[in-house]
N, C-alpha and C positions, 0 to 999 in steps of 0.2 A: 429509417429502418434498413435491412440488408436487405438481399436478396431471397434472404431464405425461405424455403417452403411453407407454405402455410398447411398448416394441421388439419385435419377435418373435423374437428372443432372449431378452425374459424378463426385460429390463433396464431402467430406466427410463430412458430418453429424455432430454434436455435439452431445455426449451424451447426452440421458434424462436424467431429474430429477430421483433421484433413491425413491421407494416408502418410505413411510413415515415411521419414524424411530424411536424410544422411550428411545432404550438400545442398542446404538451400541457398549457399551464394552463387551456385552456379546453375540456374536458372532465370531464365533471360528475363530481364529489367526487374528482378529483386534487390531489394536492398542490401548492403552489405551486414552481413548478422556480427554483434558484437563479439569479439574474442573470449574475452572473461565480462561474468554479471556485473561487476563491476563496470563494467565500458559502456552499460549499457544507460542511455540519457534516466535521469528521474533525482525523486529525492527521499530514495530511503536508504536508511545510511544503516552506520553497522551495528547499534546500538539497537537499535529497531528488527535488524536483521540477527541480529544475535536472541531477542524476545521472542522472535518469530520461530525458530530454531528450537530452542529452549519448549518451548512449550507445545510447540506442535510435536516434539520429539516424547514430552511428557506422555502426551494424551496416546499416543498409539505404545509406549511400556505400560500405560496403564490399563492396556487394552478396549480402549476408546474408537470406536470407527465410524466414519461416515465419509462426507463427499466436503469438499472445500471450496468457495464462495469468494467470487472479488471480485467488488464492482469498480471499476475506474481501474483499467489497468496500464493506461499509458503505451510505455512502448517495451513494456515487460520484464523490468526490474525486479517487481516484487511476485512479480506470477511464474518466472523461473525459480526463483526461492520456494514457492508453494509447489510447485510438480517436483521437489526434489523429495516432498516429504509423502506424496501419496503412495498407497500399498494397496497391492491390490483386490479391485472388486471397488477403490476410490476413487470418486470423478473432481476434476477441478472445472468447474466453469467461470469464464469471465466476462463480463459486461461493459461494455466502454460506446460508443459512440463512433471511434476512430474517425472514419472521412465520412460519416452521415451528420447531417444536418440537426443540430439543437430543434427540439420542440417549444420551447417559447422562446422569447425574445432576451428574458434576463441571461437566463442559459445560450443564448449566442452571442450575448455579450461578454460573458467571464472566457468561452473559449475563445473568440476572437482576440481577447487580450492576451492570452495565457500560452495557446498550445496549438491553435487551429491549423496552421501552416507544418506542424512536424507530427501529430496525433495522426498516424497511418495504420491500418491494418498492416497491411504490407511489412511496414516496418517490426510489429511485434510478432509477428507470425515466423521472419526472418529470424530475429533475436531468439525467441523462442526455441526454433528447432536446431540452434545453435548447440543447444543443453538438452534438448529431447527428441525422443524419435517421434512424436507425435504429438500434435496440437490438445490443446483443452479444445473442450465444445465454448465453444466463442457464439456471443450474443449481442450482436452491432445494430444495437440500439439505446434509448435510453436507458436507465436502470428502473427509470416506474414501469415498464414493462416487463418485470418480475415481479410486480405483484398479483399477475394475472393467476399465477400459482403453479408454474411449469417448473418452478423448484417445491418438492415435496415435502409439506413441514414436516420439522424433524431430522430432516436427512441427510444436514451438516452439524459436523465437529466444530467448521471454525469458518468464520468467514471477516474480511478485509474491508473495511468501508472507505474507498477514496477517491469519490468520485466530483459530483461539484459539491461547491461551496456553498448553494443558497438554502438559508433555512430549511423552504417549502420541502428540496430535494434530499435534504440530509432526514428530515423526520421520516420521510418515507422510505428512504435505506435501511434506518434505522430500524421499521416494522417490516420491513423484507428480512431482515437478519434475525431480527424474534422470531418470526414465522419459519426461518428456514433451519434456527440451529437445533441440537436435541439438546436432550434438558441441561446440560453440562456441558452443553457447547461454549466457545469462546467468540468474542467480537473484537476488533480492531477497529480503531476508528482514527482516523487521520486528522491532523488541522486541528483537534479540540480545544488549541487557546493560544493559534496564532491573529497576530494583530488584525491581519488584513479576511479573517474568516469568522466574523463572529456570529454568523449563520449557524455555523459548524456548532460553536460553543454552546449560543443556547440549546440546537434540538438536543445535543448527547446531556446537557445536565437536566432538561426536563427531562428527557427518558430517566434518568436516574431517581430525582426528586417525584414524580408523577407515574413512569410506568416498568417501575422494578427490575429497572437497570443496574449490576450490584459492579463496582466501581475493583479493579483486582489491579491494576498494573497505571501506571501513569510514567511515559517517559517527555522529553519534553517535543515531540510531535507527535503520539496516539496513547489514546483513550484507550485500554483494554477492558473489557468486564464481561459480564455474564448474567444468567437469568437464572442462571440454577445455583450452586452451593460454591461459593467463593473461596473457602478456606484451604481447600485440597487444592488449591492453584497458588494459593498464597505461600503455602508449606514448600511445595516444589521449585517455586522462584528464590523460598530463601534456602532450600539445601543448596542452592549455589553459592557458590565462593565468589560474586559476583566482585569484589571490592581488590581479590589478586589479577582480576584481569583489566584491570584498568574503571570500574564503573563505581559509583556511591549509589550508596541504599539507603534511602530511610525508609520511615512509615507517619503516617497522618491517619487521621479521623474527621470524616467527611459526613456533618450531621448521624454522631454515631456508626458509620460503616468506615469500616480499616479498610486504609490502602498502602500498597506500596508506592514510591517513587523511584526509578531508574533513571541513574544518569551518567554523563563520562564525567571522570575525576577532570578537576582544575590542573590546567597542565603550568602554570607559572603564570610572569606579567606578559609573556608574550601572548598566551592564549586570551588572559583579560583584553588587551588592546585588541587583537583581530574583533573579538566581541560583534561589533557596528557593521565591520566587513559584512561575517557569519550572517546579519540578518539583511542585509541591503542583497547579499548571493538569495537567501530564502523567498525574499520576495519578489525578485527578478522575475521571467517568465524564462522558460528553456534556452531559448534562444540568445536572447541578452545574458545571462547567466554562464553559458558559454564563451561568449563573448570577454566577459570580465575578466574571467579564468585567462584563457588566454593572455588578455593584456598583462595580469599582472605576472603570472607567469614568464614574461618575457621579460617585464621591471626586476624581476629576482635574478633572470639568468645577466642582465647588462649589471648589476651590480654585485653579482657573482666574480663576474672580470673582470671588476677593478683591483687596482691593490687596497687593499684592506677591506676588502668590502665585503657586506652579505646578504646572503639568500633572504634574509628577512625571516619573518611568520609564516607557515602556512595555515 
């Protein structure tokens, strides 16, 4: 857990917003904050970042409001995309763990492998006020410490589910996101059918199958859906022209419930070959992941300067 106050009630408090912020790189031993969102370490890419956009953009022309929710926020890729869209009288809160210590053992084993060494407050805080004058109420602790009920059901629009990967914790995100969104709120959910997360998989298809999870968007890394009326999200995903900007649309039926799927168009034989790459970068951990990049990044520029040579695939 953080530091933070404890309530008189007994509970632990969320940190406040921290005061407003201009130049966080020039404060003594902060991190360097990312230039653009993009620079910033994670793995939500544009496809995802464009759904995000899209739909959180829908819901406030539709005149939809409330407060916005992300558990697992890393080092603040997808939490700077989220305060781009709030309006005000909307709170973003985010829940992560940062440099606090895992409550069981399974859950110190997946961040040890993963992220333990680069998963810094410091570091999202930096990134962060890179793109805004002021922080989200930041909650550095686990995410089952939101179900104590200091987010008020009802009183999110949309909330991000990406936090760990084990069963146990993903079901319980999952009933922190019922309980927090209002009736028409939206959920995101990460991981729901990569190889190395099938935690993630089963708890989002029992919520669906078992506790009236209604299934709206499927790209190929997040679950999207909702608990209230699906169709007025479905309508809005398809008045886009999604297929002139580069992505394919279908639709499936999922035990009688229609969904979409989003994805990026096939770019030729070179995109099929990278293929193996694509998912050996997904499963790396940050750190190695970087690593890679680089190397081959380098393999592209030395065969850049030969004669007849090339850059290869990216």
């Amino acid at each position: 857990m953080s530091s933070a106050e404890t309530a008189a009630s007994g509970r632990p408090a969320a940190d406040p917003p921290a005061a407003p912020s201009t130049a966080p790189s020039t404060a003594p031993g902060m991190p360097r904050p990312a230039a653009h969102p993009e620079s910033i370490p994670g793995w939500f890419f544009r496809l995802d970042q464009e759904a995000f956009r899209h739909l959180l953009t829908a819901q406030s022309a539709a005149g939809l409001t409330g407060d916005i929710l992300e558990l697992g926020s890393y080092l603040g890729r997808s939490a700077v995309l989220l305060g781009d869209h709030l309006r005000p009288g909307e709170r973003l809160t985010v829940c992560d763990l940062f440099d606090s210590e895992a409550d069981d053992a399974d859950n110190d084993a997946e961040m040890a492998m993963s992220y333990r060494s680069s998963l810094t407050r410091r570091g999202f805080e930096a990134n962060y006020l890179a793109f805004h004058p002021e922080l989200p109420t930041i909650v550095q602790a686990p995410t089952s410490v939101l179900a104590d009920g200091r987010i008020p059901d009802g009183s999110c629009r949309f909330v991000h589910v990406d936090a760990s990967h084990l069963y146990e914790h993903v079901t319980g995100d999952i009933e922190v996101a019922r309980r927090a969104l209002a009736e028409n709120g939206l959920v995101a959910l990460d991981d729901y059918r990569s190889e190395h997360t099938p935690g993630v998989s089963a708890a989002v298809w029992q919520a669906v199958f078992t506790a009236g999870l209604r299934p709206v968007l499927l790209t190929p890394m997040k679950f999207y859906g909702t608990w209230g009326d699906p169709e007025p999200v479905r309508e809005t995903l398809l008045a886009r022209d999604w297929r002139a900007e580069g992505f394919t649309v279908d639709e499936d039926t999922i035990a009688e419930r229609r969904v979409l799927r989003l994805n990026n168009a096939a770019a030729g034989p070179a995109a099929a070959r990278s293929g193996p790459r694509r998912l050996l970068l997904d499963l790396l951990p940050p750190a190695a992941t970087r690593t890679v990049r680089r190397g081959l990044r380098a393999l592209r520029d030395r065969r850049g300067a030969r004669p007849g040579g090339t850059a290869g695939p990216r």
